[in-house]
PyMOL Python script that loads the backbone (N, CA, C, O; Angstrom):
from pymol import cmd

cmd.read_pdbstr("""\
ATOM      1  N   UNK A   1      -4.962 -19.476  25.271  1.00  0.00           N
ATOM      2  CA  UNK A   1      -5.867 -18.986  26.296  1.00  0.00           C
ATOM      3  C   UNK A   1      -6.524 -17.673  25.878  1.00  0.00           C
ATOM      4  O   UNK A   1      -7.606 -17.242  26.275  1.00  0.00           O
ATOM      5  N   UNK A   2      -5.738 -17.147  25.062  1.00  0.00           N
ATOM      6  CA  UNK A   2      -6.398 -15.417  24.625  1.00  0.00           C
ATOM      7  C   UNK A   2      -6.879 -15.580  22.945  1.00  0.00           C
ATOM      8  O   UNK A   2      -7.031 -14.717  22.079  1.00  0.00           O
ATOM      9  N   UNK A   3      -7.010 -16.799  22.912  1.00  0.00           N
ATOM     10  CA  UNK A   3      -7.603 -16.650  21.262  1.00  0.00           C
ATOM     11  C   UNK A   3      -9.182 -17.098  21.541  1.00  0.00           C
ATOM     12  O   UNK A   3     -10.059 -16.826  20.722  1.00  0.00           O
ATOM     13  N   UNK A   4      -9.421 -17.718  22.617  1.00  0.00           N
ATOM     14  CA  UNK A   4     -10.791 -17.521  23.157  1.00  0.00           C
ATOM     15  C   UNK A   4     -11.659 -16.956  24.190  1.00  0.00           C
ATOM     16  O   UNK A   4     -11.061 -16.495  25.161  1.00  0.00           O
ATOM     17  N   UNK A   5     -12.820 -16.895  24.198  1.00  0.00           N
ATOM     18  CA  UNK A   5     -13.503 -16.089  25.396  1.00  0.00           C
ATOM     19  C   UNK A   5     -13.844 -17.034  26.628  1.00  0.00           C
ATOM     20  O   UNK A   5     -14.993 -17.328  26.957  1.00  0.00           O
ATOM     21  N   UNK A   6     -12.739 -17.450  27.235  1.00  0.00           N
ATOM     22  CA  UNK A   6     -13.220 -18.505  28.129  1.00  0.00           C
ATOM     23  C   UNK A   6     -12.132 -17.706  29.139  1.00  0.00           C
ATOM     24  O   UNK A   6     -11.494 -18.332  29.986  1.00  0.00           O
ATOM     25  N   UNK A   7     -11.997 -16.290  28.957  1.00  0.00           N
ATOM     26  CA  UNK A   7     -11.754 -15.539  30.560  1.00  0.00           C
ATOM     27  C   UNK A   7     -13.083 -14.903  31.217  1.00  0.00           C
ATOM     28  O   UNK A   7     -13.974 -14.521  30.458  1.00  0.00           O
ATOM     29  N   UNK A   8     -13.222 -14.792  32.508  1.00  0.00           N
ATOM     30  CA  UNK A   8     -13.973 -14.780  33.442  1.00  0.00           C
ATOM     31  C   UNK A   8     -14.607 -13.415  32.886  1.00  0.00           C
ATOM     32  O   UNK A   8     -15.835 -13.341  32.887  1.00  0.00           O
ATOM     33  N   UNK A   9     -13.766 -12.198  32.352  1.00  0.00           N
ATOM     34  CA  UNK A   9     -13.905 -11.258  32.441  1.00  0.00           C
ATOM     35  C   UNK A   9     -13.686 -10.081  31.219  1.00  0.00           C
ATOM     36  O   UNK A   9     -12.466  -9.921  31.234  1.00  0.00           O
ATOM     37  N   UNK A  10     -14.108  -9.398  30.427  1.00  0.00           N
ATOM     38  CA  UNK A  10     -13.372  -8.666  29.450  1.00  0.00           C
ATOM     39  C   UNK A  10     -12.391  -7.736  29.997  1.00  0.00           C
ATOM     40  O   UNK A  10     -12.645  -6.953  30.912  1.00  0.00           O
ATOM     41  N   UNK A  11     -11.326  -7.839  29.445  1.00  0.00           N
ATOM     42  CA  UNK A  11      -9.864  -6.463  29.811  1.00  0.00           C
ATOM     43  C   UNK A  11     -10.211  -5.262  29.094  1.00  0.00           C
ATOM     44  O   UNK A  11     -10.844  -5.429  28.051  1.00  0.00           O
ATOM     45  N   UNK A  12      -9.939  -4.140  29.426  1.00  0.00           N
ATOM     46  CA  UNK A  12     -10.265  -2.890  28.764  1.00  0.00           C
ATOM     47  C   UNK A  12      -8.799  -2.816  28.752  1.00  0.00           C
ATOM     48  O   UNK A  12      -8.122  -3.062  29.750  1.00  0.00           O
ATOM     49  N   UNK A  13      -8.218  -2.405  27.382  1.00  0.00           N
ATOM     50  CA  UNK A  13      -6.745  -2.518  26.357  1.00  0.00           C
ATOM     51  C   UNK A  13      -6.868  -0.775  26.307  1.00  0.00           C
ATOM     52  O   UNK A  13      -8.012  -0.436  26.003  1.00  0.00           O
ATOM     53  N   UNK A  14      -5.938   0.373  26.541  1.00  0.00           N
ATOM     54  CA  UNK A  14      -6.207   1.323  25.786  1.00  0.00           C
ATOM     55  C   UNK A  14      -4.392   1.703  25.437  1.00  0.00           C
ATOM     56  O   UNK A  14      -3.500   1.485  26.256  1.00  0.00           O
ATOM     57  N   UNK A  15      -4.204   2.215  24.247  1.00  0.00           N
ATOM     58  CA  UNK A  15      -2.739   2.309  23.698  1.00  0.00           C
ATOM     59  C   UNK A  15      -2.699   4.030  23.523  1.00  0.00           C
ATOM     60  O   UNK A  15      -3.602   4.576  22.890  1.00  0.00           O
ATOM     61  N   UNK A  16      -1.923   4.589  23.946  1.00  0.00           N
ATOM     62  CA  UNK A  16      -2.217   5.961  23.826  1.00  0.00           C
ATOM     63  C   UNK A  16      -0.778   6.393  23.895  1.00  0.00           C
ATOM     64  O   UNK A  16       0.066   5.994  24.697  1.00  0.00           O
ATOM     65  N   UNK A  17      -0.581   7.578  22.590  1.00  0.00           N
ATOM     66  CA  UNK A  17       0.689   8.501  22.638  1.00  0.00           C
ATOM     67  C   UNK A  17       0.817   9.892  23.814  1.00  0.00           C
ATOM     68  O   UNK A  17       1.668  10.754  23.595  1.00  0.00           O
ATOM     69  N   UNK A  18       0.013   9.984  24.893  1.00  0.00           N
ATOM     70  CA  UNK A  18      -0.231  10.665  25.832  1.00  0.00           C
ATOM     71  C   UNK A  18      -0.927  11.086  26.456  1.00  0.00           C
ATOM     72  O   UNK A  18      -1.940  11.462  25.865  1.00  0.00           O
ATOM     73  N   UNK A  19      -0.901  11.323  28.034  1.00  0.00           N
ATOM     74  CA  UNK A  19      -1.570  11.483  28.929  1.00  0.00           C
ATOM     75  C   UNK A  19      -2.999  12.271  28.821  1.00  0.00           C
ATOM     76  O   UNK A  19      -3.818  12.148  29.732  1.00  0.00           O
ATOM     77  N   UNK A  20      -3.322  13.235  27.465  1.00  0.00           N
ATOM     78  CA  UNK A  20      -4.271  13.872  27.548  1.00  0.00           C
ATOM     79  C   UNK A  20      -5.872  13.072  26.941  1.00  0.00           C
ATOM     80  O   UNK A  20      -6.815  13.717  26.481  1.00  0.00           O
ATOM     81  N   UNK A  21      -5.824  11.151  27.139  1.00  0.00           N
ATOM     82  CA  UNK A  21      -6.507  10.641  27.550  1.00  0.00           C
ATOM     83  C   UNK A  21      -7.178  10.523  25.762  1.00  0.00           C
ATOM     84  O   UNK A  21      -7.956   9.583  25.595  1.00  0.00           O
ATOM     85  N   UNK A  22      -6.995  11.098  24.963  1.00  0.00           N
ATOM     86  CA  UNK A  22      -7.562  10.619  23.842  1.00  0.00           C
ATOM     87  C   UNK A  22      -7.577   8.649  23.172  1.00  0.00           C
ATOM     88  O   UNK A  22      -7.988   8.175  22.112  1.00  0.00           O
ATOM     89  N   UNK A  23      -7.076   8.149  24.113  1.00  0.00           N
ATOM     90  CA  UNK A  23      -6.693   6.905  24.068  1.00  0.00           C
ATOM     91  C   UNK A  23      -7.298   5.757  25.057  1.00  0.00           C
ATOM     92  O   UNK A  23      -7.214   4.540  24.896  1.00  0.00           O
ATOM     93  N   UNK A  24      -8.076   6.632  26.369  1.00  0.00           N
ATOM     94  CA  UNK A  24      -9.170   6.090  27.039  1.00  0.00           C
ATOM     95  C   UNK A  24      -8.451   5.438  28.106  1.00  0.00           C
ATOM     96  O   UNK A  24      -8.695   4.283  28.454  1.00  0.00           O
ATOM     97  N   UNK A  25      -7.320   6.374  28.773  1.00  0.00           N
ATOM     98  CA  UNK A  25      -6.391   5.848  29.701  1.00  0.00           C
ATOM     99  C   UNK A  25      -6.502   5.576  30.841  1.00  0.00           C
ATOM    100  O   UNK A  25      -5.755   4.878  31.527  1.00  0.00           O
ATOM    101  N   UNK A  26      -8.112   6.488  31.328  1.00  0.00           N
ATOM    102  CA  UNK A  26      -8.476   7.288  32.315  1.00  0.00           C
ATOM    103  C   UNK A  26      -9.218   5.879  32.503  1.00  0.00           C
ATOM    104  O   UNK A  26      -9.615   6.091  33.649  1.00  0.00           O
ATOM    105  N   UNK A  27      -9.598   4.851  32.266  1.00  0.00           N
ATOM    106  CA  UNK A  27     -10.967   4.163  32.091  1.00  0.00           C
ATOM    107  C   UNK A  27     -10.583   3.009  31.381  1.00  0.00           C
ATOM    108  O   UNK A  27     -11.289   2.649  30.440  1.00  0.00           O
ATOM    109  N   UNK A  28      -9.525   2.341  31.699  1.00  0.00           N
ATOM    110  CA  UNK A  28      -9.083   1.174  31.020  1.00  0.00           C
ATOM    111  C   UNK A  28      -8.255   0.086  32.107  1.00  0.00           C
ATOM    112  O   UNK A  28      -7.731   0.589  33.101  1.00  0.00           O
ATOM    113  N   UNK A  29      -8.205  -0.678  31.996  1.00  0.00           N
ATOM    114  CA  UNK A  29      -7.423  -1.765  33.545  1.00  0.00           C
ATOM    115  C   UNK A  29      -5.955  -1.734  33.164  1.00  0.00           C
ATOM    116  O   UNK A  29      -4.981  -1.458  33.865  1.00  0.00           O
ATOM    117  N   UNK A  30      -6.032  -2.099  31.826  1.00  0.00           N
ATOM    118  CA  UNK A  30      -4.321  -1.545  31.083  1.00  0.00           C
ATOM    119  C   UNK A  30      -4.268  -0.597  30.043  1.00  0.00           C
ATOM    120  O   UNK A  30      -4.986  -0.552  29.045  1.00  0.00           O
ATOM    121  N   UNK A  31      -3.125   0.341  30.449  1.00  0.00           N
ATOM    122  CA  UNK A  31      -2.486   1.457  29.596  1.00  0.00           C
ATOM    123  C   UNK A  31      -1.494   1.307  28.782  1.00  0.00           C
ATOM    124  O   UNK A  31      -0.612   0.890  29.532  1.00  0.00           O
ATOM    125  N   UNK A  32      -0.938   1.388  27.472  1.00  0.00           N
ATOM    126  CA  UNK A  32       0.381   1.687  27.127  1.00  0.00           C
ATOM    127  C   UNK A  32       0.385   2.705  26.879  1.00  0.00           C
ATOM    128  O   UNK A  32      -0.552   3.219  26.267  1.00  0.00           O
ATOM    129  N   UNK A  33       1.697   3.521  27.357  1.00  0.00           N
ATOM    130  CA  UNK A  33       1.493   5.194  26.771  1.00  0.00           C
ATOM    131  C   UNK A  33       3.155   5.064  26.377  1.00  0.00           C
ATOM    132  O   UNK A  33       4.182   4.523  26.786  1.00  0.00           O
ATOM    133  N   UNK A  34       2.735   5.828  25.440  1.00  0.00           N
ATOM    134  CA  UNK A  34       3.837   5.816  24.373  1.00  0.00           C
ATOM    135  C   UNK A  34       4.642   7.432  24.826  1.00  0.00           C
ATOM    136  O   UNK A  34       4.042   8.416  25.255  1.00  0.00           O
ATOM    137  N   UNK A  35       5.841   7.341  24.626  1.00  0.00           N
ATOM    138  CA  UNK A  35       6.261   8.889  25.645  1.00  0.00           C
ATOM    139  C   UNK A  35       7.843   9.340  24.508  1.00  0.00           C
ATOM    140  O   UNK A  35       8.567   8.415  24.138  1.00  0.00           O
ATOM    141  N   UNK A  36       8.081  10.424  24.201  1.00  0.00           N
ATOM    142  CA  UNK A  36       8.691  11.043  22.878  1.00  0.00           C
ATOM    143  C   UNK A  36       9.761  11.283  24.054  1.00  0.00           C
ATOM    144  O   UNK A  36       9.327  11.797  25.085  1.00  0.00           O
ATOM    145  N   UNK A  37      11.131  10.949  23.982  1.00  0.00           N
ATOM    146  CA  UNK A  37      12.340  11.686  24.285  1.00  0.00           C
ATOM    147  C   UNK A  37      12.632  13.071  23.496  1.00  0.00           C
ATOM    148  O   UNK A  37      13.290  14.061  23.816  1.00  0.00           O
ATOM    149  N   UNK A  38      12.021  12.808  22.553  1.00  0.00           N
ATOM    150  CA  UNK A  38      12.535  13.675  21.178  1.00  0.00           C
ATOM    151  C   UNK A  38      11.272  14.244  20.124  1.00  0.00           C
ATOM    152  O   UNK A  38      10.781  13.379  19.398  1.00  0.00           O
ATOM    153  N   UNK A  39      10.617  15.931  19.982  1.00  0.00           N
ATOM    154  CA  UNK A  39       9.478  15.859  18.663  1.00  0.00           C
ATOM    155  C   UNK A  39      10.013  14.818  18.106  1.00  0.00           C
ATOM    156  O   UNK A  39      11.225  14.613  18.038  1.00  0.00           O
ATOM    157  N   UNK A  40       8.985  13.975  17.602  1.00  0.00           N
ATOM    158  CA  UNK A  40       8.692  13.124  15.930  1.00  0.00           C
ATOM    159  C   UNK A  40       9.235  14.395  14.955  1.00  0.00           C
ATOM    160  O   UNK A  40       9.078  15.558  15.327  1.00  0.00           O
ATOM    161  N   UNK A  41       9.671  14.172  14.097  1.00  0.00           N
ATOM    162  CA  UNK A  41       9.813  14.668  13.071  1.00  0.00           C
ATOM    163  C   UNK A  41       9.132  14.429  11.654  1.00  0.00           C
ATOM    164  O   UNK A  41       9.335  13.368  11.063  1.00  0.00           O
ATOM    165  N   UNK A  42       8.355  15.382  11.133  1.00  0.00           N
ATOM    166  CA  UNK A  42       7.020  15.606  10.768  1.00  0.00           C
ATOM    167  C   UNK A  42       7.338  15.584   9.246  1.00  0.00           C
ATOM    168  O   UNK A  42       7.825  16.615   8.783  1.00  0.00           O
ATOM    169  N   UNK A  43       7.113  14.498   8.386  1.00  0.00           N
ATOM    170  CA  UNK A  43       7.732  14.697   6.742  1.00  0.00           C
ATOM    171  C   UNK A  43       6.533  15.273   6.334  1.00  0.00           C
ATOM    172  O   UNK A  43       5.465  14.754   6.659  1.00  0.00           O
ATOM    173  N   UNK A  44       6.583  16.304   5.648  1.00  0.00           N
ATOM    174  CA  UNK A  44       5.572  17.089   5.264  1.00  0.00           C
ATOM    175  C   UNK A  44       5.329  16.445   3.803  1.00  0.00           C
ATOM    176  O   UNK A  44       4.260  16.511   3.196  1.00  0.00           O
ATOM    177  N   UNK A  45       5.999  16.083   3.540  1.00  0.00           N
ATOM    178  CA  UNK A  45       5.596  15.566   1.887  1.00  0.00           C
ATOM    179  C   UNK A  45       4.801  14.292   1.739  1.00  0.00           C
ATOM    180  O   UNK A  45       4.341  14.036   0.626  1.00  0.00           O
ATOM    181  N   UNK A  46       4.633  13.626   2.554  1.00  0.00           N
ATOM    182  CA  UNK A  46       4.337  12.368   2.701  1.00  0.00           C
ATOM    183  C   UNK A  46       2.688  13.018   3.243  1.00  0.00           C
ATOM    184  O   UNK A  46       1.679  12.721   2.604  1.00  0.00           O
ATOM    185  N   UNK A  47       2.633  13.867   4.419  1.00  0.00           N
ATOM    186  CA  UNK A  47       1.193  14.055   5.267  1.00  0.00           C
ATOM    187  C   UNK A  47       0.117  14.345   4.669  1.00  0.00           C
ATOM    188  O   UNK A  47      -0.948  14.274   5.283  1.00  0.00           O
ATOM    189  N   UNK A  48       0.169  14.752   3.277  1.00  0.00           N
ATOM    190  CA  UNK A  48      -1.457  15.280   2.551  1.00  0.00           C
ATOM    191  C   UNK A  48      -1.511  13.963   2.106  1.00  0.00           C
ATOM    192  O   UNK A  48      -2.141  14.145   1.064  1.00  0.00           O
ATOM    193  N   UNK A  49      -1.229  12.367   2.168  1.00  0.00           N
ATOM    194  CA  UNK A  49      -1.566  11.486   1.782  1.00  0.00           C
ATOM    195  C   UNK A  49      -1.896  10.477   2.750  1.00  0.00           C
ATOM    196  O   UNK A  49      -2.078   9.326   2.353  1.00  0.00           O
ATOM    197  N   UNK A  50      -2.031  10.856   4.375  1.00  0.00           N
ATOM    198  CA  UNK A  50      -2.053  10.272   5.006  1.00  0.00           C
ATOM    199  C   UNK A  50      -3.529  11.144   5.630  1.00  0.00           C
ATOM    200  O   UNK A  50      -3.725  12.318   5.944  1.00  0.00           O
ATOM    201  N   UNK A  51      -4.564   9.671   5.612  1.00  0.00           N
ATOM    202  CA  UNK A  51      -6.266   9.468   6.067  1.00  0.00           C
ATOM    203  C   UNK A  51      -6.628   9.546   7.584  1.00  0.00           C
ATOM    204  O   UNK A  51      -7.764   9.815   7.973  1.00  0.00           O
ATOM    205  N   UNK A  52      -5.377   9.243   8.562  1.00  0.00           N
ATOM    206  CA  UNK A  52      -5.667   9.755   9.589  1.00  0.00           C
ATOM    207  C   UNK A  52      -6.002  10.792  10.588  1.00  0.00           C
ATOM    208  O   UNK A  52      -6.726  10.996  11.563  1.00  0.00           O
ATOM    209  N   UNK A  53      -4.491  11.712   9.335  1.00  0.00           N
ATOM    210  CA  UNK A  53      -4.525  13.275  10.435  1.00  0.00           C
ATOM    211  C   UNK A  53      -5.611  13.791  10.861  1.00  0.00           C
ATOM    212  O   UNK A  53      -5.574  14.412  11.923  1.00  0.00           O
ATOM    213  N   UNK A  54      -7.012  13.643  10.038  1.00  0.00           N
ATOM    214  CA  UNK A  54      -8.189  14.742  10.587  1.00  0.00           C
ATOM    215  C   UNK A  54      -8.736  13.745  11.643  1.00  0.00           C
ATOM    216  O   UNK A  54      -9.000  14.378  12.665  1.00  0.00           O
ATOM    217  N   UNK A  55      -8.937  12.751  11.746  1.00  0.00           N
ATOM    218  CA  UNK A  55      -9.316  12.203  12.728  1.00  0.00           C
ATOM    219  C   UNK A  55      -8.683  12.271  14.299  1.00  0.00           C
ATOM    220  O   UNK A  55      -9.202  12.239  15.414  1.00  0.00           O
ATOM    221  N   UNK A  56      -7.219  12.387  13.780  1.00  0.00           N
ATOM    222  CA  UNK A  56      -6.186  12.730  14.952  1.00  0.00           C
ATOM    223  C   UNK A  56      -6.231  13.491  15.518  1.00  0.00           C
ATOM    224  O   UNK A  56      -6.055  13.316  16.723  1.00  0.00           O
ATOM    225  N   UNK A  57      -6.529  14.980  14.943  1.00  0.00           N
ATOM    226  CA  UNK A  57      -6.918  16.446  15.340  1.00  0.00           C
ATOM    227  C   UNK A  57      -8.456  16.664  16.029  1.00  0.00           C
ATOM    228  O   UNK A  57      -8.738  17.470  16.916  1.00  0.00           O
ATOM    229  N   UNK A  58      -9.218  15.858  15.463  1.00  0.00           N
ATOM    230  CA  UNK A  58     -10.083  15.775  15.628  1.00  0.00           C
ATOM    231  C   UNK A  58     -10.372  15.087  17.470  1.00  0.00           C
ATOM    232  O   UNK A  58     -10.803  15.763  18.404  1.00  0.00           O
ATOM    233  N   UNK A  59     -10.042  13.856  17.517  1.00  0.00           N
ATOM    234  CA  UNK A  59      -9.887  13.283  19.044  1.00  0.00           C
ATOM    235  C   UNK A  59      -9.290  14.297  20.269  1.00  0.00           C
ATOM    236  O   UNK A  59      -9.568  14.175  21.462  1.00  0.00           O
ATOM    237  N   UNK A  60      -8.645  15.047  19.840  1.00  0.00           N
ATOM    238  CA  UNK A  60      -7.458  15.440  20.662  1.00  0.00           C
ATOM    239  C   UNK A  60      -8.253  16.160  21.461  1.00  0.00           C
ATOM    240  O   UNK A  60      -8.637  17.292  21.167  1.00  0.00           O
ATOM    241  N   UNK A  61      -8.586  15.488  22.640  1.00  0.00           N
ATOM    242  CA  UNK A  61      -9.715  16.885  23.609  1.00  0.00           C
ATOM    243  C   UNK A  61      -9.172  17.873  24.237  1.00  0.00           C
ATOM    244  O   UNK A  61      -9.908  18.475  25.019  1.00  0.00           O
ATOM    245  N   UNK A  62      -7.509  18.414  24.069  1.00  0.00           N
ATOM    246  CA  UNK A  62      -6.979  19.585  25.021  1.00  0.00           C
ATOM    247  C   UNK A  62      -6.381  20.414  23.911  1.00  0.00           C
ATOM    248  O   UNK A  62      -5.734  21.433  24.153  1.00  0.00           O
ATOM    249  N   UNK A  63      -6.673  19.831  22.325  1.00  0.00           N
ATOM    250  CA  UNK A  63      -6.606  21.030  21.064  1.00  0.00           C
ATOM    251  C   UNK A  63      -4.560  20.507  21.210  1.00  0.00           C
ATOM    252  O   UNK A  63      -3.962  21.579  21.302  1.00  0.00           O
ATOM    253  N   UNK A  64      -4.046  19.915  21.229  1.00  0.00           N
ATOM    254  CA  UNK A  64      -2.415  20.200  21.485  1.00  0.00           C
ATOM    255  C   UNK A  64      -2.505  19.347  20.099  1.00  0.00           C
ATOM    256  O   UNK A  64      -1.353  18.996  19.841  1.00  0.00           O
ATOM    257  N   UNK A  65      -3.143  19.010  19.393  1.00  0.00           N
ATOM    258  CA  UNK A  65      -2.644  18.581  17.646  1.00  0.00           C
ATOM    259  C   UNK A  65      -3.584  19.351  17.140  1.00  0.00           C
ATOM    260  O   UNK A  65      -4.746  19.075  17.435  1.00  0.00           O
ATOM    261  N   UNK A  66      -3.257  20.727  16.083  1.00  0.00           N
ATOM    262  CA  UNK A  66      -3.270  21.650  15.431  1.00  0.00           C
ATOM    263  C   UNK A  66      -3.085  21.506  13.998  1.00  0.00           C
ATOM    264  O   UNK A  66      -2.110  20.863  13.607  1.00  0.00           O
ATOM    265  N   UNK A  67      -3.756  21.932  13.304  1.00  0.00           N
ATOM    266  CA  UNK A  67      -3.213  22.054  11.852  1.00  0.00           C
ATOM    267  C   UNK A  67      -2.487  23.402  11.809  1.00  0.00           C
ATOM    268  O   UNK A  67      -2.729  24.269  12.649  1.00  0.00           O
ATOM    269  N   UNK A  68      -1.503  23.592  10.722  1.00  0.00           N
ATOM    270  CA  UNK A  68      -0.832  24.566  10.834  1.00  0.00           C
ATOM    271  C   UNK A  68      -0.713  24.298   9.397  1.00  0.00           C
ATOM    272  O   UNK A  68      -1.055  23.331   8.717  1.00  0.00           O
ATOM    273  N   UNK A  69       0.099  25.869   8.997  1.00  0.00           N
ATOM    274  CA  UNK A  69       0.853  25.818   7.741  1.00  0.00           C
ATOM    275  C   UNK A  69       2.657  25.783   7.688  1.00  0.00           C
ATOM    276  O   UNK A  69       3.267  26.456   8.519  1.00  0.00           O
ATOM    277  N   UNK A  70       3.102  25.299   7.085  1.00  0.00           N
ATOM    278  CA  UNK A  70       4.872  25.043   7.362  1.00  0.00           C
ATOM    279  C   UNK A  70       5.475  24.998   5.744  1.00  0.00           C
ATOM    280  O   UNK A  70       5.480  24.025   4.990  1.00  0.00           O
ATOM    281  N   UNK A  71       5.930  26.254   5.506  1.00  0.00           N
ATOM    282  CA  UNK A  71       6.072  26.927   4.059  1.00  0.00           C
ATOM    283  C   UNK A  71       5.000  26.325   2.700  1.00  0.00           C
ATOM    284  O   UNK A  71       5.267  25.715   1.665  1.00  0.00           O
ATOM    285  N   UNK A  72       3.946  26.739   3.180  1.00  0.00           N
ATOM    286  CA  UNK A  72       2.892  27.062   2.036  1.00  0.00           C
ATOM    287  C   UNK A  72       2.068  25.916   2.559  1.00  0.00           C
ATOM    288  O   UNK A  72       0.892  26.168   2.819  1.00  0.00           O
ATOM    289  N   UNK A  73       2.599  24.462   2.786  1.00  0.00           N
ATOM    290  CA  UNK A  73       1.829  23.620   2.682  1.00  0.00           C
ATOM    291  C   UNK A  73       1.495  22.639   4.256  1.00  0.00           C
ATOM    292  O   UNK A  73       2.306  22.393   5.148  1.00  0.00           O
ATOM    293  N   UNK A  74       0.138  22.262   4.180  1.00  0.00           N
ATOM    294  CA  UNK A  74      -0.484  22.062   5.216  1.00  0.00           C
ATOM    295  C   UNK A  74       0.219  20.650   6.003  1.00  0.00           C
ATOM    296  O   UNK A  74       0.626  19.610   5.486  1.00  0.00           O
ATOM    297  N   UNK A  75       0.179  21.074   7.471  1.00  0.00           N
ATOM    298  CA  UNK A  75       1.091  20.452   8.570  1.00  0.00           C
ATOM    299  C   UNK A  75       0.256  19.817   9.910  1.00  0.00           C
ATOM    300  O   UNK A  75      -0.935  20.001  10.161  1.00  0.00           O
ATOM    301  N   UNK A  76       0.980  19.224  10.493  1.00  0.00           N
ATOM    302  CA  UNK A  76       0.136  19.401  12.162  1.00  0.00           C
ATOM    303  C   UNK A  76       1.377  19.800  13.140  1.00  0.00           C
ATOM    304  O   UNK A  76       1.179  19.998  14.339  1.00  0.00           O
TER     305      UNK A  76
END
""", "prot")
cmd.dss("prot")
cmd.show_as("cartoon", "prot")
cmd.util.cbc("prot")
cmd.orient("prot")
């Protein structure tokens, strides 16, 4: 039934790691929000190879993902 367009209607899907709406939560019929018991813990060695972070920082409309420095080398 969902591998074709033979619903009445399009669903607005938005998946978001929190409420500050970078994920289109505000404006969607369904939400998943993803919610941390615990910081993520941040492998710094791995992050200068990962293509997302500036985009990540970038979305974030209340500034709460930051680049930072975390002994010499660049963090969020």
């Amino acid at each position: 039934y969902f591998t074709s367009m033979t619903l009445p209607a399009k669903v607005r899907l938005a998946v978001a790691c929190c409420l500050n709406m970078c994920g289109a939560c505000h404006c969607s019929d369904i939400a998943l929000l993803g919610y941390h018991r615990k910081p993520p813990i941040v492998d710094h060695e791995c992050l200068d190879n990962m293509c997302e972070i500036p985009t990540v920082i970038a979305s974030c409309p209340v500034g709460a993902i930051s680049p930072t420095q975390v002994d010499g080398k660049k963090s969020v």
